[in-house]
N, C-alpha and C positions, 0 to 999 in steps of 0.2 A: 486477452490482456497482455501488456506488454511492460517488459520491468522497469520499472519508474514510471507506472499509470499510478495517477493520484485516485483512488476507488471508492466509493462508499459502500459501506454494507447497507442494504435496504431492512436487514433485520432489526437495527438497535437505533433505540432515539438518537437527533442530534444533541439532545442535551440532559446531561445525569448531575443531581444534585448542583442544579442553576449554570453548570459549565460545559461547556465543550466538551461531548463525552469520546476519548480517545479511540475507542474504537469504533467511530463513524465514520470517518476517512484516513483512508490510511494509504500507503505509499505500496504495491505489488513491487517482492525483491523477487519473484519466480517458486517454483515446486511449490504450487499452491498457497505462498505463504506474501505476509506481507510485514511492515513496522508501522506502529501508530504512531503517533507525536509526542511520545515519551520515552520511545525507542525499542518499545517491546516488539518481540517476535510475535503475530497472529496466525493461527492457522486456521481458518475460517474460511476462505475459498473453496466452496462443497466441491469433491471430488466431481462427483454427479455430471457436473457441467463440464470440465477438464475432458471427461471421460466419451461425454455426446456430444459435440460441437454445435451435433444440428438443432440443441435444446438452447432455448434463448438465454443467453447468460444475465441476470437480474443485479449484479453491479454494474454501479452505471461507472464510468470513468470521466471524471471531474477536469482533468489537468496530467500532465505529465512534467517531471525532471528528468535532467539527465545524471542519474545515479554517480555512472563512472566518469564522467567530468568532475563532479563535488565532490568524490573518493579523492580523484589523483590530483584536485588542487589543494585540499587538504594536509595529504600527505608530500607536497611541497612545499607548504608552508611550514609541515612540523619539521624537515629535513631540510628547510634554510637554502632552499632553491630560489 
């Protein structure tokens, strides 16, 4: 995976109490971790896989952003560039 893979976890429904449940896809920021759509930190990328490459990695990767593009136009727009 690579940071800003759009990922799903294969463990948890897409959908908890009739909505979109946050941690089904979520955004990889790197060191096994990711943010869901509400902005939380996940840490749910089992080491296991990190650790043996040659074990098939079981998130799938949906989509990609680029992270540090939407950081630095962000912090543009808040600093009036």
């Amino acid at each position: 995976m690579r940071v800003g893979d759009i990922i799903v976890n294969p463990w948890v429904a897409k959908e908890y109490d009739g909505r979109l449940n946050p941690n089904y896809a979520t955004i990889y920021i790197g060191d096994n971790e990711s943010i869901d759509y509400k902005g939380r930190k996940c840490r749910w990328a089992d080491k296991v896989y990190k650790d043996n490459p040659e074990k098939h990695c079981p998130w799938e990767v949906i989509g990609h952003i680029d992270i540090s593009g939407i950081i630095e136009n962000a912090i543009r727009e808040a600093v009036g560039e």
